[in-house]
N, C-alpha and C positions, 0 to 999 in steps of 0.2 A: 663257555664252560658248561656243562653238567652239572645243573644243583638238583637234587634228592631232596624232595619237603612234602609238607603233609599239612590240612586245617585242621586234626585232629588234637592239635598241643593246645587249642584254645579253651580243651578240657578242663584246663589243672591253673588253677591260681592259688597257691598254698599260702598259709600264715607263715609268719616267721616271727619272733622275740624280737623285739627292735629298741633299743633303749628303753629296758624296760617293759613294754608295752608289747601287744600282739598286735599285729600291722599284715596288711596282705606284703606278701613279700617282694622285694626288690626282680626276681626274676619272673617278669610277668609275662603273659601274651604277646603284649604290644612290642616286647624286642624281638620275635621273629616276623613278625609283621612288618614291621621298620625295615628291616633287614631284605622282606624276599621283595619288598616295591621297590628298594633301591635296587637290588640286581636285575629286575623284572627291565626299569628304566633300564639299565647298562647293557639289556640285549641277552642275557646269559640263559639257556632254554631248562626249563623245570621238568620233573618226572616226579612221580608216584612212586611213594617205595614198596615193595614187596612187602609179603609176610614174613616175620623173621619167627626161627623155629624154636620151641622152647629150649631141646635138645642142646643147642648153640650156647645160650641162654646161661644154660645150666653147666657148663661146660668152664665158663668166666667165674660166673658166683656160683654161690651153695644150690641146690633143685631147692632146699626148706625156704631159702630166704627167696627165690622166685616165687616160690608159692605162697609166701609172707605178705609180698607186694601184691600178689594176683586178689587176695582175700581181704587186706585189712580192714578196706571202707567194708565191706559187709557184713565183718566181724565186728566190728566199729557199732553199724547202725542195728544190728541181731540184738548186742549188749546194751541197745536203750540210751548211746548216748546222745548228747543234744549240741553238741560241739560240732562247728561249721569244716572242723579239721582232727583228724586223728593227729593227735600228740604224744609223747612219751615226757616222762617226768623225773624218771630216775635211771641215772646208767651207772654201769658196772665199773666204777672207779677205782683207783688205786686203793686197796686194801681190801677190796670185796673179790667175787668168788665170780666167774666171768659163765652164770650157768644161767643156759634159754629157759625162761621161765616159761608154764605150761596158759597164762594169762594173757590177752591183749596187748594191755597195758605196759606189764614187763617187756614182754616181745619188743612192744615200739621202742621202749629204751633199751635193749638189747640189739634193736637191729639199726641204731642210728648211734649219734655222735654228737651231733649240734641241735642244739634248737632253732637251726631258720629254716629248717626244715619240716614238712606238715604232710599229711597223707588226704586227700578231698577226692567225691566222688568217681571226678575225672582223671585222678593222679596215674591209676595202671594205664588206664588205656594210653593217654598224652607219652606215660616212661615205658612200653613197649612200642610205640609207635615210633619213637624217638632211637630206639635200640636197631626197630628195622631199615630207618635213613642211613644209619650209620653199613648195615650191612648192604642194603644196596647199593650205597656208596663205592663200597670194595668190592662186587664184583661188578660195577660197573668199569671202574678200572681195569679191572681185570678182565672184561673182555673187550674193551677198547685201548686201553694205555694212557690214557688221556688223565689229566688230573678232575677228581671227581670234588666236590663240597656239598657237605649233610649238614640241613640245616637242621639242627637236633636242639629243640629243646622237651624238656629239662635238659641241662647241659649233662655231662657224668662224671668228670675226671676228678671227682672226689670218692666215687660212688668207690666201695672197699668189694671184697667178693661177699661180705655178709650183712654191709652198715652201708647207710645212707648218711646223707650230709651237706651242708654245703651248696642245695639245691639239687646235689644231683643222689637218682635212685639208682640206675643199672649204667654199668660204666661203656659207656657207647665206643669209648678211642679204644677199650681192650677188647672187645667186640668185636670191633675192623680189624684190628690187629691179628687176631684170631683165625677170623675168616681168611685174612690174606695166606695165613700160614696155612691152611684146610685149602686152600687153591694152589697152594705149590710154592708158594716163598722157605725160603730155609732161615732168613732172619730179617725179620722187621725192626725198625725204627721208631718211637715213641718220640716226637718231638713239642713237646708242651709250652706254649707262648702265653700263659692265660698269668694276669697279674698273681695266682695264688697258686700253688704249690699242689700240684697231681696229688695229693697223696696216697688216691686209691690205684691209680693205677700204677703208683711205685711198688704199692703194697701186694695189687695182684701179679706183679713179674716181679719181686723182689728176690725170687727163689728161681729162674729160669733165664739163660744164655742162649734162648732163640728169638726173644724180645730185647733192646736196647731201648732203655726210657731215660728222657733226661727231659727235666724242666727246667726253666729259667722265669725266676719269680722272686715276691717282694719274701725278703730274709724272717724267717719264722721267729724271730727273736721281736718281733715287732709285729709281727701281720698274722691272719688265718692263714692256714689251722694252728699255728703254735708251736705243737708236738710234734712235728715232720717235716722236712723240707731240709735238713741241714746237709751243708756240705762232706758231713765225717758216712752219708747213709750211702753206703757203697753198692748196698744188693749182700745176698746170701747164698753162702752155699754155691750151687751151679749159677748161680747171679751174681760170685762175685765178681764188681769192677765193669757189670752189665748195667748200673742205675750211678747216674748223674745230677747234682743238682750245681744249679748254678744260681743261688740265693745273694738278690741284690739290694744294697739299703734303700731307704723313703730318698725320695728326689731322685733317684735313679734319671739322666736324662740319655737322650738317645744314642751318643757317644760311648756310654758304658752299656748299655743294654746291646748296643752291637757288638762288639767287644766281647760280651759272652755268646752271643749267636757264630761267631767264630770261633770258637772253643768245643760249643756245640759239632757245628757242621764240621769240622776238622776231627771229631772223635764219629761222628756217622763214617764220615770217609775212611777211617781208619777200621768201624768194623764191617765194612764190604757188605753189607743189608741190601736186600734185596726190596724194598718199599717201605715206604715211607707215612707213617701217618701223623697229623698235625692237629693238636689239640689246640685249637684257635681260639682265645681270650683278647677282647680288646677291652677288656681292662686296665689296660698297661696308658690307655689313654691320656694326655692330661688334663683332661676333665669330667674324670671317670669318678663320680661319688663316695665307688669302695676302693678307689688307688691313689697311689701318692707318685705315680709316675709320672714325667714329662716327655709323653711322643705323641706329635701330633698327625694328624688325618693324614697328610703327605708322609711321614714318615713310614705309614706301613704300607707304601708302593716298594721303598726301600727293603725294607721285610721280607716281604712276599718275592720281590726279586733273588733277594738272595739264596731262600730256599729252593726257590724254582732254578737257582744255576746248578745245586747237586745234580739235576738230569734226572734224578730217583722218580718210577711212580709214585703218584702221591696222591693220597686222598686225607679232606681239610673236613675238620668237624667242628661245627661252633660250639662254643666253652659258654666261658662269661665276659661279659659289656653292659652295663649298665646307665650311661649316657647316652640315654633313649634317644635323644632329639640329634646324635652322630651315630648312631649304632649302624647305620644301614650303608652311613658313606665313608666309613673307618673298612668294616668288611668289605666293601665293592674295590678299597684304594690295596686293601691286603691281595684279593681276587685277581686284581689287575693285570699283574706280572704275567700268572699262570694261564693266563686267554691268550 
């Protein structure tokens, strides 16, 4: 298989809130590292990705908020701060007034969501470089047929068209999705495996019936992000009955999680989509430190088979996994099928 990767993510090592305390964050370096020696071992050939174009970019999310990300650290370090991480400190909450304030500061809390999130010298370059695996990804597909995998970090599928979060800053799965439709597809497939709840990219096709997204993740009444994921979120407008979720309780073991991968793949096939893209989270682990789920390493040979019996092109973008010491032979058992 074709994996799309880059040395350039070893950029961005953000802070995040962590009980309390600021802590370099759980999405480090080291999990695509882990990740491209294991497929390196498994034979599978690497490429360089392209440049991806602002244009594109801007197309997914707002141009201000690309420009936001393109500028922070230097607007960051211009204002004198002494912080090893651009943070924001206050967001726009229920009862307040949801208006871009013309400050740094505001901005950062205006253009995020969660605190495990941080902005560091390296953080654009690492989440544009990370945006362009994803689009080489899709026309690597597209002009071979073959199933493609970006290894993207930052991951994105939190990433909103105007807020970060989550770890992720520019939403890479809506990106390829994008692309694929700008190459000739008529309707794509969002299919989300990551233990936590898309919610950015429910939220950028929430209003459009030429993307199908559906995630299958731990039930927001217990788990991140909280405020989204539920099964009443149907989509809007020309989106109606176009967004999916399929929210599972803690313990979730492999018997029920396929069981909605069925429901999944049986609603793909029913909207005739023309590719396929796969937001890849091995989080769903069970020895994943931010999941409560029970699948193990063999398990997502299982997985991956079954996605790859749709037939659909597809191209697979890594999410989140954070059981660094299996991250690399969780994704190679996922990968497996599709070689």
């Amino acid at each position: 298989m074709r994996v799309v990767a880059s040395e350039v993510h070893r950029a961005h090592h953000g802070l995040e809130l962590n009980d309390g305390q600021l802590a370099l964050s759980h999405e480090g370096p080291k999990r695509a590292d882990l990740i491209a020696t294991a497929l390196r071992a498994t034979g599978h050939e690497f490429s360089e990705p392209n440049e991806v174009e602002e244009e594109l970019l801007g197309r997914v999310h707002t141009p201000e908020y690309v420009n936001f990300l393109a500028t922070a650290w230097e607007r960051w370090v211009e204002r004198g701060e002494s912080g090893a991480a651009a943070m924001g400190f206050t967001w726009p909450a229920r009862g307040m007034r949801p208006t871009r304030p013309h400050d740094l500061i505001g901005q950062l809390g205006y253009h995020s969501f969660a605190a495990d999130c941080s902005i560091t010298a390296g953080t654009w370059p690492a989440v544009r470089e990370a945006a362009a695996i994803a689009v080489t990804s899709a026309d690597l597909m597209l002009q071979h047929g073959h199933t493609t995998y970006g290894l993207c970090r930052p991951p994105g599928h939190h990433a909103t068209t105007d807020q970060f979060g989550g770890y992720c800053y520019l939403n890479n799965a809506a990106i390829a999705a994008q692309r694929l439709l700008d190459g000739g597809a008529s309707c794509v497939a969002i299919l989300d495996v990551d233990y936590h709840h898309g919610n950015g990219t429910q939220a950028i096709f929430a209003e459009r019936s030429d993307v199908l997204f559906i995630s299958i993740h731990a039930d927001p009444v217990f788990e991140f992000p909280w405020f989204t994921g539920h099964a009443s979120e149907i989509g809007q407008g020309d989106g109606e009955y176009w967004n999916l979720n399929l929210p599972l309780p803690a313990g979730t073991t492999m018997q029920g999680w396929m069981a909605a991968l069925d429901t999944a793949l049986t609603r793909i096939a029913d909207a005739d989509v023309d590719a396929l893209v796969v937001s890849l989270g091995v989080d769903t682990y069970e020895h994943d430190p931010l999941g409560t789920f029970i699948i193990g390493t063999t398990d997502f040979v299982e997985i991956g088979a079954a996605i790859n019996a749709t037939g659909l092109p597809t191209v697979v973008l890594q999410e989140g996994g954070y059981a660094v010491g299996d991250i690399g032979a969780n994704v190679a058992a996922f990968l497996q099928p599709f070689s």
